[in-house]
C-alpha atoms as a printed R data frame, in Angstrom:
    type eleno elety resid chain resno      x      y       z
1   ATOM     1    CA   UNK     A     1 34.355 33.567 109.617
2   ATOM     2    CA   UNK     A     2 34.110 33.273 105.822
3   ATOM     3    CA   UNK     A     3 31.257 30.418 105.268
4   ATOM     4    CA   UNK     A     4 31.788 30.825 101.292
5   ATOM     5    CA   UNK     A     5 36.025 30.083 101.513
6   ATOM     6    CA   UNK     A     6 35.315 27.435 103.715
7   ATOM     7    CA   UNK     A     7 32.660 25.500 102.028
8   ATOM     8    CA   UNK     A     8 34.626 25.581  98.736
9   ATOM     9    CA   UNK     A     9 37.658 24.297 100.461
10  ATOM    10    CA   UNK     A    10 35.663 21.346 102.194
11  ATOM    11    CA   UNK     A    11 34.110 20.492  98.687
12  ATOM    12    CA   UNK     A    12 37.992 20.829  97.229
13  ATOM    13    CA   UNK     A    13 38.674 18.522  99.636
14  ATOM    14    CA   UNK     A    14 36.039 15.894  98.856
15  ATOM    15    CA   UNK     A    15 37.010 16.408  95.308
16  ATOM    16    CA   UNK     A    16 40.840 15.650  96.248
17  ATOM    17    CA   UNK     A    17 39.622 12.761  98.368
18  ATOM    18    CA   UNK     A    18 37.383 11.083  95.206
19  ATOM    19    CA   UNK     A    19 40.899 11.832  93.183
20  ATOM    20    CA   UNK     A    20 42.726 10.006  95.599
21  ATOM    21    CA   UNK     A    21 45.115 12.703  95.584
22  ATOM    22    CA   UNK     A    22 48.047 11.929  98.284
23  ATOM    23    CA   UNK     A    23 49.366 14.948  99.646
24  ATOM    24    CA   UNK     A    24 52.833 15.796 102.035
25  ATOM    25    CA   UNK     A    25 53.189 19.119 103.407
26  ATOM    26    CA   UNK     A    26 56.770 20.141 105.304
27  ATOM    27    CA   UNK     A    27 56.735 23.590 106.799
28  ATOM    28    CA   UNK     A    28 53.120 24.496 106.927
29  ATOM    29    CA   UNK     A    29 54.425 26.005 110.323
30  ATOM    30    CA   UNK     A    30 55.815 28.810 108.312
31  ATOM    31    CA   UNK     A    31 52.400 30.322 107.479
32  ATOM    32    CA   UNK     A    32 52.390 33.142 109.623
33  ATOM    33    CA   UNK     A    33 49.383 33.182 112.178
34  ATOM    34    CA   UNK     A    34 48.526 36.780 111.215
35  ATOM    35    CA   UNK     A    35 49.406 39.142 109.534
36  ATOM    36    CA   UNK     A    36 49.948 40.370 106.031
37  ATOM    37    CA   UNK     A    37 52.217 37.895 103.635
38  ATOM    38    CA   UNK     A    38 52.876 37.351  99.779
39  ATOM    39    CA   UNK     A    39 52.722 33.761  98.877
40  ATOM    40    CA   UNK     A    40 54.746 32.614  96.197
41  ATOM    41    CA   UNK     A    41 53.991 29.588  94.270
42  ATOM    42    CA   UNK     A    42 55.825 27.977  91.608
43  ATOM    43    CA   UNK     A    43 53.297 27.252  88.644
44  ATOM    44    CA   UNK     A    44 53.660 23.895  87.197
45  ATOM    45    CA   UNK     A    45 49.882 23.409  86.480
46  ATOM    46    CA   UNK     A    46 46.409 24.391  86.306
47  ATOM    47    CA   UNK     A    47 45.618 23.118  89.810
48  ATOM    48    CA   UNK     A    48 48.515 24.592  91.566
49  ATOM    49    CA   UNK     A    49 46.446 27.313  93.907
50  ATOM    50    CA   UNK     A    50 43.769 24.829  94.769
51  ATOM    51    CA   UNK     A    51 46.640 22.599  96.693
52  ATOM    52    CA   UNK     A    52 48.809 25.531  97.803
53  ATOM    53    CA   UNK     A    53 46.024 27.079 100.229
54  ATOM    54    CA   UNK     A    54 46.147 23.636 102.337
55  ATOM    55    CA   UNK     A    55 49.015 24.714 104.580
56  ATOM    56    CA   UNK     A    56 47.539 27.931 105.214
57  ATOM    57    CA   UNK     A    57 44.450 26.032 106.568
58  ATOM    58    CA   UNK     A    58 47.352 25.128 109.653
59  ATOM    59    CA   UNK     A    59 46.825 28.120 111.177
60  ATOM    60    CA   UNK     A    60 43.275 28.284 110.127
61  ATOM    61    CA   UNK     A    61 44.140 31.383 107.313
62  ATOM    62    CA   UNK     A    62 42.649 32.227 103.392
63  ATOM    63    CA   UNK     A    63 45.065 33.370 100.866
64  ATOM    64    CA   UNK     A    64 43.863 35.803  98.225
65  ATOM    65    CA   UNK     A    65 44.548 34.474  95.317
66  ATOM    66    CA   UNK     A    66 45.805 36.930  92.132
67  ATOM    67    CA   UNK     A    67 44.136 35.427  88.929
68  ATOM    68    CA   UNK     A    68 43.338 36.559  85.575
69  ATOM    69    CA   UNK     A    69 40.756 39.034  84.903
70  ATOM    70    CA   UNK     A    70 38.991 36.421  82.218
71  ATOM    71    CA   UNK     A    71 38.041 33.901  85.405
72  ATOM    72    CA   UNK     A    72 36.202 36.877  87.106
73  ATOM    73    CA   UNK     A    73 34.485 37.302  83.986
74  ATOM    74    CA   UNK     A    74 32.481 33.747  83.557
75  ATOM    75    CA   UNK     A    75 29.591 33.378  84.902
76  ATOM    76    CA   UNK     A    76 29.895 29.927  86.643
77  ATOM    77    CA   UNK     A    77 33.476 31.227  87.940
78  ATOM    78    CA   UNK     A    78 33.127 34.593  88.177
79  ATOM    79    CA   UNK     A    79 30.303 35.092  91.404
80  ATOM    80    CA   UNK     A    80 33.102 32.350  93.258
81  ATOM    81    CA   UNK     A    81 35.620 34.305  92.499
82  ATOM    82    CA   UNK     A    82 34.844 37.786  94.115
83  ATOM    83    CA   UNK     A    83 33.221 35.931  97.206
84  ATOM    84    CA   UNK     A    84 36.320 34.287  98.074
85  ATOM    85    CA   UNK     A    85 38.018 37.845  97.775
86  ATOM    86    CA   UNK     A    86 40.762 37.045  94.981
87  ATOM    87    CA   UNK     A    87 42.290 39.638  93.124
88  ATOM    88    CA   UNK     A    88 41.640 40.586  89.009
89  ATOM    89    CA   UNK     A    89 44.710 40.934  87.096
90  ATOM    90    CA   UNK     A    90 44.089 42.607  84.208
91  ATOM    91    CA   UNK     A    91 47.253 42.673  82.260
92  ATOM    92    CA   UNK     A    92 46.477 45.932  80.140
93  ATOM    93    CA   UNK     A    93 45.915 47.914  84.024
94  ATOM    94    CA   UNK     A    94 48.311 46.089  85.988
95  ATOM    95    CA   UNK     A    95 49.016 48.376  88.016
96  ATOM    96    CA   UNK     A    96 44.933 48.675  89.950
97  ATOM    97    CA   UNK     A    97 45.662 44.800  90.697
98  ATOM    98    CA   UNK     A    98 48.999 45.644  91.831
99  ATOM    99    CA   UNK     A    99 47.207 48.502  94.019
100 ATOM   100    CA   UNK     A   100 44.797 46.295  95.348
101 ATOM   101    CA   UNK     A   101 47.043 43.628  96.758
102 ATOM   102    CA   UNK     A   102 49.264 45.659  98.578
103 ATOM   103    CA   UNK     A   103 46.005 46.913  99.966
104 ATOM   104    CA   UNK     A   104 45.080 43.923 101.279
105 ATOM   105    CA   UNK     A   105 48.705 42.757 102.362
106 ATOM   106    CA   UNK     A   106 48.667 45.886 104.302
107 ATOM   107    CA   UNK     A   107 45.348 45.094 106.410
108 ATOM   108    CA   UNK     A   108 46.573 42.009 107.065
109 ATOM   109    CA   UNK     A   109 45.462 39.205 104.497
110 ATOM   110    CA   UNK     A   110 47.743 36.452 102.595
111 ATOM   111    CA   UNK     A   111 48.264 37.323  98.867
112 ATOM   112    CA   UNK     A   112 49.314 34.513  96.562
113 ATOM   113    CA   UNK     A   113 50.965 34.995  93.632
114 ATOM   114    CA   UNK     A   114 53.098 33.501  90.461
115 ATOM   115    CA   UNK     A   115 56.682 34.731  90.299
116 ATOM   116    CA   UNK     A   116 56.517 32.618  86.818
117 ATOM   117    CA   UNK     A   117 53.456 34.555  85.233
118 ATOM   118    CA   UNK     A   118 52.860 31.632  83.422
119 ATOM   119    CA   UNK     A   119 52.811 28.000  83.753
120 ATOM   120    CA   UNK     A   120 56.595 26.509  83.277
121 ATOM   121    CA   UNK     A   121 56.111 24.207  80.115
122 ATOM   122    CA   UNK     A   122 59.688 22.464  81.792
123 ATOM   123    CA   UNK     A   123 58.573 22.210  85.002
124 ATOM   124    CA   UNK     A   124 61.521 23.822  86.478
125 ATOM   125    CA   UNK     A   125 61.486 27.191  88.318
126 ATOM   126    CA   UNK     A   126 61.147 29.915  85.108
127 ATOM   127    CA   UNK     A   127 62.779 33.644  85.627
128 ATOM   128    CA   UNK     A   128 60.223 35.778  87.899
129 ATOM   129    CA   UNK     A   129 58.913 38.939  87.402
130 ATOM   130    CA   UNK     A   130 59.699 41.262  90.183
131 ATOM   131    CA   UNK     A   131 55.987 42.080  91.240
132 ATOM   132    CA   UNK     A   132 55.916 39.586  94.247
133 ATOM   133    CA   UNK     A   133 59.302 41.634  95.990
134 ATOM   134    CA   UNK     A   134 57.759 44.996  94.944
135 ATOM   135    CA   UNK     A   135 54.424 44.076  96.936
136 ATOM   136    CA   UNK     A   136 56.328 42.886 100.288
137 ATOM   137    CA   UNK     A   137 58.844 46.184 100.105
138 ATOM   138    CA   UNK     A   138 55.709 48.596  99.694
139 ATOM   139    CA   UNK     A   139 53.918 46.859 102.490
140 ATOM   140    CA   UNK     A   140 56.448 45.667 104.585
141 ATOM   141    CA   UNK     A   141 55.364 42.002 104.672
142 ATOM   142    CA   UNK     A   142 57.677 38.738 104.375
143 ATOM   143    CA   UNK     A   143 57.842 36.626 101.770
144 ATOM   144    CA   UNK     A   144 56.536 33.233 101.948
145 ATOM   145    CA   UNK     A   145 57.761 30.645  99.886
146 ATOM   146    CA   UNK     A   146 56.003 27.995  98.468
147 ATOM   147    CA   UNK     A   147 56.702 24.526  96.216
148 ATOM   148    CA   UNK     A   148 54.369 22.263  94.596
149 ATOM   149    CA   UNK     A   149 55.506 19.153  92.769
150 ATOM   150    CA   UNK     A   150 53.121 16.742  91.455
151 ATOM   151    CA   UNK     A   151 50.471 19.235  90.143
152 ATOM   152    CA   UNK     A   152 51.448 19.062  86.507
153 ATOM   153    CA   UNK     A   153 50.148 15.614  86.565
154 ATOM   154    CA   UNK     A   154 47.027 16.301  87.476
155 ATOM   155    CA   UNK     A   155 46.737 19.261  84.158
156 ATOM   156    CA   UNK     A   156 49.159 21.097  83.074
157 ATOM   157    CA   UNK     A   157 49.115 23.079  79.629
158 ATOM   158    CA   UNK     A   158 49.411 20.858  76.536
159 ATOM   159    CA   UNK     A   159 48.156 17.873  77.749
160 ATOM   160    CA   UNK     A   160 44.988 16.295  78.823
161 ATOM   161    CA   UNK     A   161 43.413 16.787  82.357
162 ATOM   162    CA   UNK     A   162 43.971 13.662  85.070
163 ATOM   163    CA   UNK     A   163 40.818 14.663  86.971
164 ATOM   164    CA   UNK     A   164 39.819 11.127  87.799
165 ATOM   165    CA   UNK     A   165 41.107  8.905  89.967
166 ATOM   166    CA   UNK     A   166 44.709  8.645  89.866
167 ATOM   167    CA   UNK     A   167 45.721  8.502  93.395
168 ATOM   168    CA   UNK     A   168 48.923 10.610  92.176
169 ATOM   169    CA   UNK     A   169 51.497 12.035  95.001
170 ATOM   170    CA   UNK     A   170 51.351 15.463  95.554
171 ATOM   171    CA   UNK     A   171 54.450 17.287  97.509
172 ATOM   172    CA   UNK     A   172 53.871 20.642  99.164
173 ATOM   173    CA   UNK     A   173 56.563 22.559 100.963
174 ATOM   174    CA   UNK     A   174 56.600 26.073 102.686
175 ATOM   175    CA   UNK     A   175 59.669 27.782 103.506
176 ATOM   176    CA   UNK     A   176 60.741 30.267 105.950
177 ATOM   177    CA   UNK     A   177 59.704 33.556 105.814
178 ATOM   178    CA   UNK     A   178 62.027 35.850 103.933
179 ATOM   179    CA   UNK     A   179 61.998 39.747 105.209
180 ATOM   180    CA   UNK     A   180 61.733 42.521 102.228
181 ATOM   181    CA   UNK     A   181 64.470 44.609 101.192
182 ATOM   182    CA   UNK     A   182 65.792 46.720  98.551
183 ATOM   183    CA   UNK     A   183 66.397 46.349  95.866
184 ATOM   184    CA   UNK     A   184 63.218 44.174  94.312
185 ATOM   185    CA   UNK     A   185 65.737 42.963  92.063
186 ATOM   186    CA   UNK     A   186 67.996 41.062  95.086
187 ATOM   187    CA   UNK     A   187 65.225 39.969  96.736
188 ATOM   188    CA   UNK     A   188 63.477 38.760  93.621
189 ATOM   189    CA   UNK     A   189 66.976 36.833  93.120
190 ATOM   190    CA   UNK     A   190 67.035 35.297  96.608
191 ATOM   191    CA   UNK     A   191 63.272 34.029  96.176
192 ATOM   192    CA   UNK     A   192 63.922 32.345  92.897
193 ATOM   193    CA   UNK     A   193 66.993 30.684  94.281
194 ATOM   194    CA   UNK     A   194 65.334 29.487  97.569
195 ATOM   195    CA   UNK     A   195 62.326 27.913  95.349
196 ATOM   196    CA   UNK     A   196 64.547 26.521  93.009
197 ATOM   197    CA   UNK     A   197 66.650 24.173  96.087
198 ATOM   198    CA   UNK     A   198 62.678 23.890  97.827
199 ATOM   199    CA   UNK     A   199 62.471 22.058  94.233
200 ATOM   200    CA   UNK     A   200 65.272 19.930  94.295
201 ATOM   201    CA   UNK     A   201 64.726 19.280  97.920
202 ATOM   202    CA   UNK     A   202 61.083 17.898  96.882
203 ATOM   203    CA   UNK     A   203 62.335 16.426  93.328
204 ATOM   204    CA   UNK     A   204 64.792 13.705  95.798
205 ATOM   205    CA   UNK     A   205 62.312 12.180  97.574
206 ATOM   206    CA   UNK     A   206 59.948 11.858  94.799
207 ATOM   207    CA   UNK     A   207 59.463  8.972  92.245
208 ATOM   208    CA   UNK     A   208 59.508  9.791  88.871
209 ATOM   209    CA   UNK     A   209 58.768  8.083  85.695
210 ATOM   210    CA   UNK     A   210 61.561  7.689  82.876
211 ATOM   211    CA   UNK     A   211 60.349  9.643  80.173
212 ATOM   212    CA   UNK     A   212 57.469 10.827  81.504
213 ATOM   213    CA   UNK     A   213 56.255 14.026  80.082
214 ATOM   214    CA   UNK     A   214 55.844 15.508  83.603
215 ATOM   215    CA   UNK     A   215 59.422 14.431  84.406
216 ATOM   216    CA   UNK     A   216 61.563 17.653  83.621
217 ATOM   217    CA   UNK     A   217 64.676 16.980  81.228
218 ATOM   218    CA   UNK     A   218 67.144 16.799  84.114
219 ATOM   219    CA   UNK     A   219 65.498 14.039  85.714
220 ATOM   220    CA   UNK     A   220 65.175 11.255  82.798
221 ATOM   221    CA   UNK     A   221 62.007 12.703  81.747
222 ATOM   222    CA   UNK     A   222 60.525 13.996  78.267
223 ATOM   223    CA   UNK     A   223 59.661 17.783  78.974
224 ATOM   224    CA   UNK     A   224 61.183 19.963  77.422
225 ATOM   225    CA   UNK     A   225 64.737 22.027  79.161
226 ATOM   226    CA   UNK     A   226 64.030 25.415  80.513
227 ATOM   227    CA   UNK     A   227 65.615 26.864  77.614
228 ATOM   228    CA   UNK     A   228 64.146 24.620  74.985
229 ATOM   229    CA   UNK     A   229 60.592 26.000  77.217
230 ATOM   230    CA   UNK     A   230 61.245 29.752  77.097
231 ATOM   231    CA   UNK     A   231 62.046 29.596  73.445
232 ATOM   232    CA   UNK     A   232 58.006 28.022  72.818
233 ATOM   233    CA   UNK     A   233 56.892 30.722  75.040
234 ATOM   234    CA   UNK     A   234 58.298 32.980  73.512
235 ATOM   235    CA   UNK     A   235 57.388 31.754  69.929
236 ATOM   236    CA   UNK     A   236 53.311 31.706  71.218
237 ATOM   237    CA   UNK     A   237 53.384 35.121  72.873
238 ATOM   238    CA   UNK     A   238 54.734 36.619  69.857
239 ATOM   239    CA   UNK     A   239 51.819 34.452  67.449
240 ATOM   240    CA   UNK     A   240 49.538 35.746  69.906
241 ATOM   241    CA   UNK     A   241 50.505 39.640  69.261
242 ATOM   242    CA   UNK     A   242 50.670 38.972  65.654
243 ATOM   243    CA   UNK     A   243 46.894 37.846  65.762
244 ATOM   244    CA   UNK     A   244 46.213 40.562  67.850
245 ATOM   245    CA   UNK     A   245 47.632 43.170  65.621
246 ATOM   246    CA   UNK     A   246 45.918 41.440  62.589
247 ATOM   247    CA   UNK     A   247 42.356 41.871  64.333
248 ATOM   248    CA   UNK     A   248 43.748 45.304  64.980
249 ATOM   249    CA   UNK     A   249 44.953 46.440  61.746
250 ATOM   250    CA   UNK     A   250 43.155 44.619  59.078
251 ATOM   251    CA   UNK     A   251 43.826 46.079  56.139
252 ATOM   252    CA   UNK     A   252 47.521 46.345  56.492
């Protein structure tokens, strides 16, 4: 029994109601009913792991969310946080969050994570890091996809947040567990290409707005390609070390 996790989902769920949030879920079958599992979500918005634990709820089950180190830090966020038994990332000692959640995939507990890192300004499935398939080798747990689609409406980064009501559709699917094996870098490959047709599968039965900035490029809408995304990415992270060296190095 965890009173904490499940009072914050049945406020989540008031909150989602007030929103008039619609949601479909296909495969929450695939959750295994115990067991240790890494949970991979595709990150489209700032939402995204409030919606993806609601197919684990199936088969009654928490997933352990990996988050940045700077939400364990606030006060108001912080306390919530560590009762609900996330995970710290801390990107300058990676590896003790790393540690931890193959601890906790190995005594059994659902670990969700962001192949993506960061939140795909195109909203199409980004190049993954190779943490997710290094955690389910080590521990010998599957892999269990899931897609959201609809969640970058809601708030995404670069636009305002939707947090009224907007009675927006919300797809969630879970695929079939896939079993780790070596090397991280094939299995890493196989996950991004199953979440990237879970995508398409969800994108088809889906309406979507011409132009609409939450509409990727491929589909009529006015977000920019995955390439056109990657290059603004990678224009910010490198302001962002050039402001940290400045605060660093002063003088120079």
């Amino acid at each position: 029994m965890e009173p904490v996790y499940r009072s914050i989902i049945g406020l989540a769920r008031t909150v989602f109601f007030l929103e008039g949030l619609k949601f479909t879920v296909k495969g929450a079958e695939n959750i295994p009913a115990s067991g240790g599992a890494v949970v991979a979500i595709n990150h489209t918005g700032y939402m995204d792991f409030t919606y993806a634990g609601l197919p684990a709820r199936t088969p009654k089950r928490y997933i352990r969310f990996m988050a940045k180190h700077d939400v364990f830090e606030s006060k108001i966020s912080g306390p919530i946080m560590r009762a609900l038994k996330h995970i710290p990332v801390d990107r300058t000692a990676g590896a003790d969050s790393y540690k931890a959640a193959v601890e906790y995939l190995r005594a059994g507990e659902l670990v969700g994570v962001y192949p993506e890192a960061t939140i795909s300004r195109s909203f199409e499935i980004k190049e993954f890091k190779s943490g997710a398939a290094r955690m389910a080798i080590e521990a010998e747990v599957p892999i269990i996809p899931i897609v959201i689609w609809g969640a970058q409406r809601v708030w995404t980064k670069g636009f305002p947040k939707r947090l009224g009501r907007t009675n927006t559709p919300i797809s969630i699917a879970v695929g079939a567990p896939i079993k780790p094996y070596e090397p991280a870098a094939d299995l890493t490959a196989q996950l991004r290409t199953t979440m990237q047709q879970m995508l398409a599968d969800l994108q088809e039965t889906y309406e979507h707005e011409p132009g609409a900035y939450w509409v990727p490029k491929r589909l009529g809408g006015s977000a920019p390609s995955l390439e056109e995304a990657t290059a603004l990415d990678d224009a910010e992270a490198a302001e962002r070390l050039a402001r940290k060296s400045a605060k660093q190095h002063p003088e120079s």
